[in-house]
C-alpha positions in Angstrom: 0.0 0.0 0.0 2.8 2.1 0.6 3.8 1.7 -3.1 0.0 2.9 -3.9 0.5 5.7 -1.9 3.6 6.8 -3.8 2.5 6.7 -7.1 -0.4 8.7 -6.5 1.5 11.9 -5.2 3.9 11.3 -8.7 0.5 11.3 -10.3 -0.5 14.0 -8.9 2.5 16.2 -10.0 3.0 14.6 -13.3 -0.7 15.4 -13.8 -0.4 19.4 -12.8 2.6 20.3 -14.7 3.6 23.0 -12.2 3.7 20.8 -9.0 0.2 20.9 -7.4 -0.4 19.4 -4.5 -3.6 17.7 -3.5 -4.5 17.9 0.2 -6.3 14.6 1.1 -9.1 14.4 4.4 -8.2 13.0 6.9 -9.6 10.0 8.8 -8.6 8.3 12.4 -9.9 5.1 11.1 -11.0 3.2 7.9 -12.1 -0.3 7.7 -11.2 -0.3 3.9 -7.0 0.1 3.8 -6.5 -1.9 0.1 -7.7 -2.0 -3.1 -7.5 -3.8 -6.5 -8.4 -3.0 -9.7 -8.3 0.5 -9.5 -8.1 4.0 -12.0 -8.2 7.7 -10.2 -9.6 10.6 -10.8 -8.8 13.9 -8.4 -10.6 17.4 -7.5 -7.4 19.9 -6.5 -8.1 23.2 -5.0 -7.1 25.9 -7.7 -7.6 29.3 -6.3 -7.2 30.4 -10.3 -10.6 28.5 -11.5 -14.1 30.2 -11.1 -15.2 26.9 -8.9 -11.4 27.1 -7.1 -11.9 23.3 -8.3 -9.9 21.4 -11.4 -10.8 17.9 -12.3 -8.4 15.8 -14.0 -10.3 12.0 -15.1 -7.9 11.1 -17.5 -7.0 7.8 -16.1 -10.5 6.8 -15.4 -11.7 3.2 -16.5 -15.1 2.6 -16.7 -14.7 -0.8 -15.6 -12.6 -0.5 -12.7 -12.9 0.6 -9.2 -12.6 4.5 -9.1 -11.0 6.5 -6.5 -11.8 9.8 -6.3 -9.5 11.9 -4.8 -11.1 15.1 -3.5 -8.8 18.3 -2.1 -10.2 18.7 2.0 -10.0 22.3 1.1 -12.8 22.4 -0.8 -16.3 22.8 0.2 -19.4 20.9 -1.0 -21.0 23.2 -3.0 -17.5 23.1 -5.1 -16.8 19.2 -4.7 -20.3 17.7 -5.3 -21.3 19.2 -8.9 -17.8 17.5 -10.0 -18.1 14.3 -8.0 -22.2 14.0 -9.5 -20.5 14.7 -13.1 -17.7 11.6 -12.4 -21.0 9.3 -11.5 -23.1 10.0 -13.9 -20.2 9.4 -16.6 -19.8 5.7 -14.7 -23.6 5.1 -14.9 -23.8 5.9 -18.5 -20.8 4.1 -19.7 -21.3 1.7 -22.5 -18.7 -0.3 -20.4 -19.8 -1.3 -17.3 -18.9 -3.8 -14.6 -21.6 -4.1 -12.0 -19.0 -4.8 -9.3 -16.6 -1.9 -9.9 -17.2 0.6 -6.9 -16.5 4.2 -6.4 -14.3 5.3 -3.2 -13.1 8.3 -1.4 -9.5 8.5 -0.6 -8.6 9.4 2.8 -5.5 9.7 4.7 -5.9 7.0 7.3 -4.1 8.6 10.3 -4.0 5.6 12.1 -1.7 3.9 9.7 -0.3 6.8 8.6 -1.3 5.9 4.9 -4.4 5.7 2.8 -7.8 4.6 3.8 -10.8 4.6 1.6 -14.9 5.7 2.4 -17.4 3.8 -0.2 -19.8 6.0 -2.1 -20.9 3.8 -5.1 -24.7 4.4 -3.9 -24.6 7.6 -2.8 -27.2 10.1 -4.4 -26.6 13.7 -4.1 -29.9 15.5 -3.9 -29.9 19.8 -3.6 -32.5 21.0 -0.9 -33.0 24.4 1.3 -33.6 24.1 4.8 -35.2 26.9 6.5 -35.5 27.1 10.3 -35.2 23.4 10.1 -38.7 22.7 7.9 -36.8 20.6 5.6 -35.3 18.5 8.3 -38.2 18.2 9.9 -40.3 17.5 6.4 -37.6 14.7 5.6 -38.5 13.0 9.5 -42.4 13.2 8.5 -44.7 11.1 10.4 -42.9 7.8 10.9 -41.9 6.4 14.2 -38.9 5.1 13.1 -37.4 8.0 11.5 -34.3 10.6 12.2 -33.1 13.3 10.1 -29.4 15.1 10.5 -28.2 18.4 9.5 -24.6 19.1 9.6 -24.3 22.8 10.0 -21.1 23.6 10.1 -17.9 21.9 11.9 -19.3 20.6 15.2 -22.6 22.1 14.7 -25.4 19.2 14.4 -28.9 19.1 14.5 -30.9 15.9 14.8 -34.4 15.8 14.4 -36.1 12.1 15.9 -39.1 10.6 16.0 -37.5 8.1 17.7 -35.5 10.3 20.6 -38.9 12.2 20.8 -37.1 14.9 19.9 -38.3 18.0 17.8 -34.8 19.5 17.8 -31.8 18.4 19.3 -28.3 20.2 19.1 -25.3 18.3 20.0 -21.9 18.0 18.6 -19.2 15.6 16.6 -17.9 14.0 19.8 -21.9 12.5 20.8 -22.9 11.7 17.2 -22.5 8.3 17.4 -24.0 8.4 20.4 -27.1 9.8 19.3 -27.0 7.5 16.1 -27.2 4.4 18.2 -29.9 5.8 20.5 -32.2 6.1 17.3 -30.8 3.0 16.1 -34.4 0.9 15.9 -36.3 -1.2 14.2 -36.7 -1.0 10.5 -35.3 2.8 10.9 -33.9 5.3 8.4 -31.6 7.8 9.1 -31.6 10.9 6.5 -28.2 13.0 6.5 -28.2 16.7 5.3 -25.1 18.7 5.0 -24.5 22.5 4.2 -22.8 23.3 1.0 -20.3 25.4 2.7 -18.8 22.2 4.9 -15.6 21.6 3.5 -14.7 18.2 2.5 -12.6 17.5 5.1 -15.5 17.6 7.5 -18.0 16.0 5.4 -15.5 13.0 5.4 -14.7 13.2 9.1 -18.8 12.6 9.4 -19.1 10.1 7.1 -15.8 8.2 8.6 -17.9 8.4 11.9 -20.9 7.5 11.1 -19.5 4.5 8.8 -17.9 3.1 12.4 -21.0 3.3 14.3 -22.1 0.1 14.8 -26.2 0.2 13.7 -27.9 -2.7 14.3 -31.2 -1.9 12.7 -31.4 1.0 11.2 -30.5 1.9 7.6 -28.5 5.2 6.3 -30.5 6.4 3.4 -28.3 6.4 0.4 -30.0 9.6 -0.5 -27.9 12.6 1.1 -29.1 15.8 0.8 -27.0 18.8 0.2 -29.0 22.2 1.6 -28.1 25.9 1.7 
């Protein structure tokens, strides 16, 4: 793995022409460490670009696993547009191999090398939230239901029919507390995050969640981006 990790940053300069560096989010911990079969594709924070994003996919292979490594400087709203663009290209591809799956790299700090966070069903979905209607709206009227807004960097909001909750404020240190207290039967869990979270935190989140250990309820795939 340490070979993997090597080639990627000569990628990544051979790729720029002038030396760009891509940042990578950092994890504590990631169950997913190796990976075969793989092509990249990577999102670097260019301060010159309207979007501050350039994508370079010119290795991707339709057929393989992709990694997609994102810059942790950038925020949502400038990530996700690019990242929804990479998987609608992989859906639509005349080539397709039904068990390729698309990953976030991650520094694994743990190991003190790469790590990677599965995305393959992710759907990215824009929404507004306003005083915490859509939240709410998303919960609706089922018992077993819990909706989370990521705010900002340890700012969360969870909203639970199950905690019997209307609105609950807590932090990144008791989310997976919280998750496993609305951990019930035949439960969903929605997850909202603001467009202006950088990617670093969004990943931190997901890296968190991903280790809670849920024994009933189901993350929606559908993950809602709001403003």
């Amino acid at each position: 793995m340490r070979k993997i990790l090597l080639v990627i940053i000569f990628i990544i300069v051979l790729s720029c022409g002038n030396e760009k560096v891509l940042q990578l989010p950092e994890i504590s911990y990631s169950e997913i460490t190796d990976l075969k079969d793989v092509s990249h594709a990577y999102l670097f924070y260019d301060e010159t670009k309207e979007d501050n994003v350039e994508l370079n996919r010119k290795n991707l292979i339709s057929t393989t696993n992709w990694l997609i490594n994102v810059d942790k400087r950038l925020t949502l709203k400038q990530a996700i547009p690019h990242i929804k663009y990479l998987q609608d290209k992989k859906a639509n591809s005349s080539h397709k191999n039904e068990k390729a799956k698309n990953y976030y790299t991650c520094n694994d700090t743990s190991i003190n090398n790469l790590g990677f966070i599965e995305f393959t069903n992710v759907s990215y979905k824009n929404e507004s939230l306003d005083d915490y209607s859509g939240i709410l709206s998303s919960v609706g009227d089922s018992e077993n239901s819990t909706a989370i807004a990521f705010e900002d960097y340890n700012n969360i909001t969870i909203a639970s029919t199950v905690l019997k909750s209307i609105v609950l404020e807590t932090t990144k240190d008791s989310l997976s507390y919280y998750l496993k207290k609305c951990d019930t039967k035949d439960g969903l869990i929605l997850l909202n995050f603001h467009e202006e979270l950088s990617f670093q935190n969004y990943i931190e989140y997901k890296s968190i969640i991903s280790e809670t250990d849920l024994n009933d309820s189901k993350i929606s795939n559908n993950e809602f981006i709001f403003n």
